[in-house]
N, C-alpha and C positions, 0 to 999 in steps of 0.2 A: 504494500500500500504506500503510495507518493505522500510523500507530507507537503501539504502546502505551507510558501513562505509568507512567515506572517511581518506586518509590517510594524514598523515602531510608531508610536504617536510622535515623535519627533520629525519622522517623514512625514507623515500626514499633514504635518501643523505645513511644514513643508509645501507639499501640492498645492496645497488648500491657499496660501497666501501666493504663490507664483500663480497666478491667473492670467492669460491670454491676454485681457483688458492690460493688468498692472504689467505685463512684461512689454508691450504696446507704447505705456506711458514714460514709463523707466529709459526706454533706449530714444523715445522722442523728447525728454529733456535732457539726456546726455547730449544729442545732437543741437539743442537749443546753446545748450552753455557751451559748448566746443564752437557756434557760430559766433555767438558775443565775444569769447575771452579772445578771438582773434582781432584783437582792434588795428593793431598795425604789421607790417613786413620791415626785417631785415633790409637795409639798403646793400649793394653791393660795397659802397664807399660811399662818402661825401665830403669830396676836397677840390681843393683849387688845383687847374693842371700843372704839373712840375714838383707840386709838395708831395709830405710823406702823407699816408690815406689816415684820415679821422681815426678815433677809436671805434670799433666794432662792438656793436653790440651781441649780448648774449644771444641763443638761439630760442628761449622761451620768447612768443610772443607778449610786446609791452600791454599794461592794460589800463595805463592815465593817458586820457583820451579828452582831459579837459584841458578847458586854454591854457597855457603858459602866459604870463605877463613875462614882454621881454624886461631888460635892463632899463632902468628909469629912462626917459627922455632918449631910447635909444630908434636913430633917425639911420637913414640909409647914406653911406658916404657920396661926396657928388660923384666920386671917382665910380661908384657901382653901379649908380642909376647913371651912368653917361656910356657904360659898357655897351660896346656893339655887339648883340646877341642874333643865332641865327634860328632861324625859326624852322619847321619840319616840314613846309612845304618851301622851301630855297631862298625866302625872304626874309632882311636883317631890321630889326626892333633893337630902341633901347628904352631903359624902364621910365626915361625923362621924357619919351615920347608923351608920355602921360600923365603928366605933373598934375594936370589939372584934374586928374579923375582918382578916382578911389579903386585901389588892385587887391584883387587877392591871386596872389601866387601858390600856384600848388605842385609839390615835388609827389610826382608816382610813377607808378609802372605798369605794363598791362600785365604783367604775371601776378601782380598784388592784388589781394583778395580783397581786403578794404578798400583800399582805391578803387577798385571796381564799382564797390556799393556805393561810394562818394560821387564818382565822375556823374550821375544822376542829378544828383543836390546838387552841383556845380553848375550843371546846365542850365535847372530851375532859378537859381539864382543868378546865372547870366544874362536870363531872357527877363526875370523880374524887376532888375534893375539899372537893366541898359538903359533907361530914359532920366535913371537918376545918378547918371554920372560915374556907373561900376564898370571895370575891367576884370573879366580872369584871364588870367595865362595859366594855362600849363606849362611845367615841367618835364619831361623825361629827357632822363641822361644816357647817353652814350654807354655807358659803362653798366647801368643795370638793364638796356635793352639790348647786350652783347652788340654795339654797332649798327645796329637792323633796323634804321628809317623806314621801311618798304613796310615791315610788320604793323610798326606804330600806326603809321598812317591809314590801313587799313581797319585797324581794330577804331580807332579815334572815327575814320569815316561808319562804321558799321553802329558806332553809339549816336549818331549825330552833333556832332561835338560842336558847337557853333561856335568857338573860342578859340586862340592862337593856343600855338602848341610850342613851345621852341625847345631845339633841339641840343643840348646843353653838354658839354665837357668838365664839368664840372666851376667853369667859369661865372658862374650864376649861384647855381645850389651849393659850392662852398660857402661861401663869403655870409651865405644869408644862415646856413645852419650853425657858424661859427657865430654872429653875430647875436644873435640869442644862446649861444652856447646848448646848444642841443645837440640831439645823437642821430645814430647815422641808423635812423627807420625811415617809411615810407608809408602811409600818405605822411608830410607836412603839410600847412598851410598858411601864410602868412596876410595880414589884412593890413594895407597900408597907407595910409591919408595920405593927401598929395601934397603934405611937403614932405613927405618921407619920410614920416614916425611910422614904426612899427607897433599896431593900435594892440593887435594881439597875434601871439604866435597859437596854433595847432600841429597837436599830436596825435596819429592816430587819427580813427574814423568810430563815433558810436553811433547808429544811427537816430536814437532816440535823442541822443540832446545836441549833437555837435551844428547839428542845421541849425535849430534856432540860437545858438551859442553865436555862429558865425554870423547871421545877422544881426543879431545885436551891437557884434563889432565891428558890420558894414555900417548900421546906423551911428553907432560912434565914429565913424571914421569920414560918414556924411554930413558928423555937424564940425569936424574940423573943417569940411570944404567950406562951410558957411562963414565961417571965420574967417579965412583967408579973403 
């Protein structure tokens, strides 16, 4: 005669609580917090061409994703904003082209997961506030797109990207991540009054509060125009 095997009440508790529904629920908030805790990417570097490369950051993904306030009264030198930059469809910009308008600069990459969720927000707010005197530029560098203009351009034209793009050796995005003293991730973004105060620095992308974070600091950087 077979003996049947009996089971322990510790198993049962077991079965009983692993339910189809709670295993369902368990692996779709792992997936939720594995979405959020990725607020920024690794940059490849961020440095001036010729120098030694930035400090590298750790491999965990950062997770302060709110503004930075740069250095008190910290302004863009004229030397930077008079830099002649080239942009990723063959034409040269420089940042004094636009004294008069309010910029937000943003350093990313298309392989960046954040970034990607941002370049949206960037749009909406290109299209939102073109009639009130905003500029964005994009960023991507040479060196975290391996050299490959042809890629950029494509993925940039496939999101509708209505905003310049310039195509950077690190001759732009040093100077600006040095100058708030930041690290070498990606998205950044910087929001800048038109004399060249840096209103506030961005790290990272959250999606819940960085959008209206950034305008807040378009609107402050809109009542420095008034001033002027």
């Amino acid at each position: 005669m077979a003996l049947s095997k009996q089971t322990s009440p510790k198993q049962t508790d077991r079965k009983s609580f692993w339910t189809p529904g709670r295993i369902v629920l368990t692996l779709a908030g792992a997936g939720l917090i594995g979405a959020l805790g990725l607020s920024s990417c690794n940059s490849t570097e961020v440095t001036k061409p010729g120098n030694a490369p930035a400090n590298r950051v750790a491999n965990a993904p950062a997770t302060n994703v709110a503004p930075a306030n740069p250095p008190a009264n910290m302004s863009l030198s004229p030397e930077l904003r008079d830099t002649k930059l080239q942009t990723l469809d063959g034409d040269s910009l420089k940042l004094s082209d636009f004294k008069d308008k309010v910029l937000i600069v943003n350093l990313w990459a298309t392989w960046c997961g954040p970034c990607r969720l941002e370049m949206p927000e960037l749009v909406k707010m290109s299209n939102e506030y073109k009639s009130r005197s905003l500029v964005v530029l994009g960023v991507a560098t040479t060196y975290n797109e391996r050299n490959d203009p042809a890629h950029v351009k494509e993925y940039v034209k496939s999101q509708n990207v209505p905003y310049k793009i310039i195509w950077d050796d690190g001759t732009l995005a040093g100077p600006l991540v040095e100058a708030v003293q930041g690290r070498s991730v990606i998205p950044q973004s910087f929001v800048i009054a038109p004399g060249g105060r840096i209103v506030k620095h961005f790290t990272g992308f959250n999606p819940y509060s960085t959008p209206q974070l950034m305008r807040q600091a378009v609107e402050e950087a809109l009542n420095d125009k008034g001033k002027t």
